[in-house]
C-alpha positions, 0 to 999 in steps of 0.5 A: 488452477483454481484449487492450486491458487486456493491452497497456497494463498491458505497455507501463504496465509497460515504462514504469514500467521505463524511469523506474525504470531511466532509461531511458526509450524515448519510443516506449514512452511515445507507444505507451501514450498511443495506446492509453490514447487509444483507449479514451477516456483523454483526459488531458491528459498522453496528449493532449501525448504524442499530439499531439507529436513525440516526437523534438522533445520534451526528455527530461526533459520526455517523463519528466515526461509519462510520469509523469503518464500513470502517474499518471492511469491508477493505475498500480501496479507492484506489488511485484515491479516496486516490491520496496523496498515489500515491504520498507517493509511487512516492516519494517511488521509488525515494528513492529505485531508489537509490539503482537500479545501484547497479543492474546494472540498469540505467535511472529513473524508473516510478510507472505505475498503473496497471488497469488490476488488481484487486484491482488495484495497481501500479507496476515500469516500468524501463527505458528500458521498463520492468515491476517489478510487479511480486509478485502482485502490490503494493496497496493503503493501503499499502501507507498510511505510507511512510515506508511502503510504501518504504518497500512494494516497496523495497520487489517488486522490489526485488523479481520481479528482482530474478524472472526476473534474477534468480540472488540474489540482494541485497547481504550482503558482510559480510555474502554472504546472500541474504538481504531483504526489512523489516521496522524496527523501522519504516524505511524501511531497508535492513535486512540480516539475518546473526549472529542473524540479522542486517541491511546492509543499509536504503533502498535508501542507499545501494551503499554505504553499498556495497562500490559503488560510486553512480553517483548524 
């Protein structure tokens, strides 16, 4: 199992590569289906690419096949095949770091990836040295969109904090109820679940839903 799980996640990732690049082999492609079809990934994508030849098979057609064997299988390039996810999430903290004085918490937080994982994600290292990572990393599909990214951020943080503290932050003024990261109409927000549901703040914006005068 572990010399099947070896092989596919190389040739997933020679895949991967040759989309990413355009420059795709086809065989890269039929070699993974073989493998994926060994072991009971019946897919329709892994069966087409089986069960055709691959030099009669259009190339923009065997890209579109390769794509959805990715897709079937989950496939995650992870952030040192993906690096522009990295940057979405970088980008992410700089946003929610806006948020952290609010919790008393000073000095530019870092995204910090987390090897020991697997998969291996990413986690926040604050200024003074302590790690927020305690419901798991955030990984590289979760990075791909920025509002999600942001959320997914936001949520970590947030209950790695709870756990850290055993203290509820944020908190809606109005309602006195713990208020969580959600995405709603595609932005990632603090959502209070009060009178039915509203949003006390865009997530990054939070001082001034609560009243605070954030230093620039």
């Amino acid at each position: 199992m572990a010399e099947y799980e070896a092989v596919t996640e190389q040739l997933m990732r020679r895949v991967y590569l040759g989309l990413r690049e355009d420059s795709l082999d086809p065989q890269d492609v039929v070699a993974l289906a073989c493998e994926l079809l060994d072991w009971f990934h019946s897919t329709d994508a892994v069966l087409e690419v089986v069960e055709r030849n691959p030099a009669e098979v259009p190339q923009a057609e065997m890209t579109a096949l390769a794509r959805r064997v990715l897709d079937d299988v989950g496939f995650d390039p992870g952030f040192d095949l993906a690096p522009e996810r990295l940057e979405t999430l970088r980008a992410a903290l700089r946003i929610v770091a806006r948020d952290l004085p609010t919790r008393g918490i000073e000095g530019e937080p870092e995204i910090e990836i987390l090897e020991d994982w697997f998969p291996v994600g990413a986690g926040v290292r604050l200024a003074d040295g302590e790690r927020l990572n305690w419901c798991g990393p955030v990984l590289p599909n979760m990075c791909y969109d920025p509002a999600m990214a942001l959320t997914s951020l936001a949520i970590m943080i947030q209950e790695s904090l709870l756990e850290w503290t055993w203290q509820v932050w944020p908190v809606c003024p109005r309602h006195h109820l713990g208020v969580h990261g959600s995405e709603r109409d595609g932005a990632a927000v603090w959502w209070c679940a009060g009178d039915g549901g509203h949003i006390l703040a865009p997530v990054g914006e939070l001082a001034r839903a609560l009243g605070h005068r954030r230093l620039e």
